[in-house]
C-alpha positions in Angstrom: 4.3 -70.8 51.3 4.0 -73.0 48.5 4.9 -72.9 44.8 2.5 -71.4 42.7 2.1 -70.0 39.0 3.8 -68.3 36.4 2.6 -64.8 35.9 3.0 -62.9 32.6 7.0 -62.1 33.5 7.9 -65.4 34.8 8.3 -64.4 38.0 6.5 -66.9 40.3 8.6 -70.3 38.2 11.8 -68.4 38.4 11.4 -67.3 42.2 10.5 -71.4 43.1 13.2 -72.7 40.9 15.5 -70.9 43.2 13.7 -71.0 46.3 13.3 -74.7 45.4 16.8 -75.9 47.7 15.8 -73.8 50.8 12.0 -73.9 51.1 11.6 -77.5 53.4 14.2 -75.8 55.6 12.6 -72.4 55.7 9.7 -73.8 56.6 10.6 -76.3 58.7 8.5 -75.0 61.7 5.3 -74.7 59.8 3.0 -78.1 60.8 1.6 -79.3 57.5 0.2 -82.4 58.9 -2.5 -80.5 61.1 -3.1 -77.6 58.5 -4.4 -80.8 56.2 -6.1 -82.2 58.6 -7.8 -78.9 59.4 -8.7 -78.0 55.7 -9.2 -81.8 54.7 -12.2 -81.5 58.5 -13.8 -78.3 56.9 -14.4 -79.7 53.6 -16.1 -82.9 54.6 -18.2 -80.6 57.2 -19.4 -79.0 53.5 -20.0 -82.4 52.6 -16.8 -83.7 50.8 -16.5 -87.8 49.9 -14.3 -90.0 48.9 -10.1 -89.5 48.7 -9.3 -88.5 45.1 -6.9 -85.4 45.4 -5.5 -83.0 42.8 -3.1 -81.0 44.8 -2.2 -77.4 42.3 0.9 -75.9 43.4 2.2 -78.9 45.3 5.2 -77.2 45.8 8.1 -80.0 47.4 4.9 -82.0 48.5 4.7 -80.9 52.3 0.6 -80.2 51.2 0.2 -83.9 49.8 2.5 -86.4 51.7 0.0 -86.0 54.5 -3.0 -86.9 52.3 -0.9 -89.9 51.0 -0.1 -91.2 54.6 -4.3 -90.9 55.1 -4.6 -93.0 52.2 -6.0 -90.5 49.5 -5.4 -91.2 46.1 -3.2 -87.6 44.6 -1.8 -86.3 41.3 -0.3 -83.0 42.4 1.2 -80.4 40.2 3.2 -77.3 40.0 5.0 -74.8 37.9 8.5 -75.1 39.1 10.3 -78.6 38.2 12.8 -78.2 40.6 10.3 -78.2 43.5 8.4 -81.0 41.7 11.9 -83.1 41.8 12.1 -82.6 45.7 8.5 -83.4 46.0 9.2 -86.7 43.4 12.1 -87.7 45.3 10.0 -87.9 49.0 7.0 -89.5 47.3 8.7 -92.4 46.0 5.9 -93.2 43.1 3.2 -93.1 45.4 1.9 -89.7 43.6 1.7 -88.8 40.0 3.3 -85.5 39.6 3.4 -83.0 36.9 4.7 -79.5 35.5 1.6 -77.5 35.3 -0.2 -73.8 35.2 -2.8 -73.5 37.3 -4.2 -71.1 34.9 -4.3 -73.5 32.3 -4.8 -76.9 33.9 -5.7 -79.8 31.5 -8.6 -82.1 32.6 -6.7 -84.5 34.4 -9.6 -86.3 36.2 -12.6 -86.1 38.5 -11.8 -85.4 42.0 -13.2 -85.6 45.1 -10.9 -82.8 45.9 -9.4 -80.0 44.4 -7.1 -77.7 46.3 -4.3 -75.2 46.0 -3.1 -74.6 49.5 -0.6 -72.6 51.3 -1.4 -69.0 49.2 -0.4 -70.7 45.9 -2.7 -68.7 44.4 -1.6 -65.1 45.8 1.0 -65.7 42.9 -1.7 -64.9 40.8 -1.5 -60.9 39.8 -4.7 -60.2 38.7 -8.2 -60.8 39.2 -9.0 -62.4 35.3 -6.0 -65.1 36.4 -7.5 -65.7 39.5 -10.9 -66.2 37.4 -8.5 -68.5 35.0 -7.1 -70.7 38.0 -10.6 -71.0 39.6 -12.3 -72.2 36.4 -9.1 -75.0 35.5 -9.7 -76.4 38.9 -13.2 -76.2 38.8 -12.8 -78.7 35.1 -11.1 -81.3 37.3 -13.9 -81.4 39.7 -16.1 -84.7 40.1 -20.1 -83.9 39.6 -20.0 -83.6 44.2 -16.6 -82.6 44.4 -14.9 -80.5 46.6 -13.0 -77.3 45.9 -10.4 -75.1 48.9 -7.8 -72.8 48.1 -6.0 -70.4 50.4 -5.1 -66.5 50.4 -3.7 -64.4 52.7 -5.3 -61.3 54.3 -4.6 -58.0 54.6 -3.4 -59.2 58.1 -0.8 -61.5 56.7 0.8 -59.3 53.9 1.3 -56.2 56.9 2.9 -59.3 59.2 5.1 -61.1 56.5 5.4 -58.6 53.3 7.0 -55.8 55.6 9.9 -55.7 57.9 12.5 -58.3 58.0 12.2 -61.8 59.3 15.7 -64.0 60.1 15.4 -67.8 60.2 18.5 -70.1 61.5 18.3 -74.0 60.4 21.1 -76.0 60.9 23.8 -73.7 59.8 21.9 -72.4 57.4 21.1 -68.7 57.7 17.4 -67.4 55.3 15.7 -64.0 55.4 12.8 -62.9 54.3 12.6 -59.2 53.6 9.7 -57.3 53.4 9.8 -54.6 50.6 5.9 -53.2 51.7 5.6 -49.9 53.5 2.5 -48.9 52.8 -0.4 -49.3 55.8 -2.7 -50.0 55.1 -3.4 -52.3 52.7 -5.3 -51.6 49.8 -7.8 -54.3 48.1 -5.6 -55.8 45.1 -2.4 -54.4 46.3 0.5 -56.7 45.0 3.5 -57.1 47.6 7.1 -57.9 47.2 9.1 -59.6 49.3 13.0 -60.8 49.0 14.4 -64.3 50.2 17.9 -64.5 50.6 20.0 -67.4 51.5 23.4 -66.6 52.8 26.3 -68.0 51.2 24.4 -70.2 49.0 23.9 -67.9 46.1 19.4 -68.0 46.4 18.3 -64.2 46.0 15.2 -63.8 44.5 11.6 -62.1 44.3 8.2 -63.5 45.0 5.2 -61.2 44.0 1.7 -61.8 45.8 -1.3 -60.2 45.1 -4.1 -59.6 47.7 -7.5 -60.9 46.5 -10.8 -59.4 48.7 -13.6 -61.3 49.8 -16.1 -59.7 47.2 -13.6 -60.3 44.0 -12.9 -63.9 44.8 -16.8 -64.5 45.9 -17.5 -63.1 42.4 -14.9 -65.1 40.5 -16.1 -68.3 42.2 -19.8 -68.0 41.0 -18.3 -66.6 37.8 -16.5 -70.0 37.6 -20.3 -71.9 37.6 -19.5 -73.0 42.1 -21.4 -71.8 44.7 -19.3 -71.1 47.9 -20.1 -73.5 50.8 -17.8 -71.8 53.4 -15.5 -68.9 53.6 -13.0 -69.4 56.7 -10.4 -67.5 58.9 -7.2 -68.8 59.8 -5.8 -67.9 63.2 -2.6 -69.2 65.2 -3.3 -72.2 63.3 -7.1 -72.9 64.1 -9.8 -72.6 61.3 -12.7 -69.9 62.4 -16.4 -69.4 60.7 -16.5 -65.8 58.5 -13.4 -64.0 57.8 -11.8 -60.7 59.3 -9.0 -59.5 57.4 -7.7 -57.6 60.4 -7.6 -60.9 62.8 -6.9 -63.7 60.4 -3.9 -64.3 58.4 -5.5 -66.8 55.6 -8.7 -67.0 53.7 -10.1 -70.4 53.0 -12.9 -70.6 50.9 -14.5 -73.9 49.9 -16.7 -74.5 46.7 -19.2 -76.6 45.3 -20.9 -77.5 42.2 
């Protein structure tokens, strides 16, 4: 997961700030290199040019290093400064970074590409801040750019938002419990999960809304894009259409 927004109780900063120390390790199995490659493949199937990147919800940079090593231009951004410092600290100056809402983006460019990856925006909690989000990117958007964001499925929040999932990484012990019991999940549901890090004092919240295929369809063209292609993601592997009951992410990619 990746650091995302701050919602109206300042949940989603707070919950990153303090996630902010254990997240690379947490998610240290997770192959960020081929998810970009995947998502960077389907956009330039829907046409995408040049290698100007604005990367929302950077997180600690595990979406943008790879786009950096491929030789795209990025400024990336994020709510939570203390994942922006990890993320500063890797790129070394080769990335402008900055604190930033998705919500309430300034124009900071036109780019080729426009993304907020890894269900940044499931930390929105509503449909009108999804609409928010959507139109902010959509301002930073060259005349033929590109925009992809992420969500996860009904599938995802049943596997990850209930039950309770251990992680060991070198001596360092993380779980991820599950505070959903309902099945099954209802359109717009928002989910709660707990992330604990033993011994290390991180005990927090994180909040994630599920977002339909019809609402986010309609907030796109709301937002003045026409959707290009709305993808499934399963064991990895980018499929056309989406199935909420086989994939675990939606990808959606817009146009002007």
């Amino acid at each position: 997961m990746s650091a995302a927004v701050d919602s109206s109780d300042h949940s989603a900063a707070e919950a990153y700030d303090a996630f902010a120390s254990a997240y690379d390790a947490f998610n240290h199995l997770y192959e960020y290199t081929s998810w970009t490659a995947s998502l960077l493949s389907a956009a330039q199937d829907e046409g995408l040019q040049g290698s100007r990147l604005l990367d929302v919800g950077c997180g600690t940079g595990l979406s943008f290093l790879p786009m950096l090593e491929r030789g795209w231009r990025v400024i990336a951004c994020d709510i939570s400064p203390a994942m922006l410092d990890i993320a500063r600290a890797k790129a070394g100056g080769a990335a402008e970074l900055l604190v930033a809402d998705m919500r309430t983006l300034p124009v900071l460019g036109r780019f080729d590409l426009v993304w907020a990856v890894n269900d940044a925006a499931n930390y929105l909690l509503s449909g009108s801040e999804l609409n928010q989000a959507v139109r902010s990117m959509a301002r930073n958007l060259d005349a033929n750019g590109r925009l992809v964001f992420d969500l996860n499925t009904e599938l995802a929040f049943r596997l990850f938002f209930r039950g309770t999932h251990r992680r060991e990484v070198e001596g360092r012990s993380f779980t991820w419990r599950g505070q959903q019991h309902s099945d099954p999940v209802s359109p717009g549901q928002i989910h709660e999960a707990r992330f604990e890090a033993e011994g290390e004092g991180i005990d927090h919240v994180h909040r994630q809304r599920h977002f339909p295929e019809a609402e986010v369809m309609s907030v796109i063209r709301g937002a003045g894009l026409q959707p290009l292609a709305v993808l499934g993601e399963r064991d990895g592997e980018l499929e056309r259409g989406l199935d909420e009951t086989r994939h675990t992410k939606a990808v959606y990619i817009c146009g002007r």
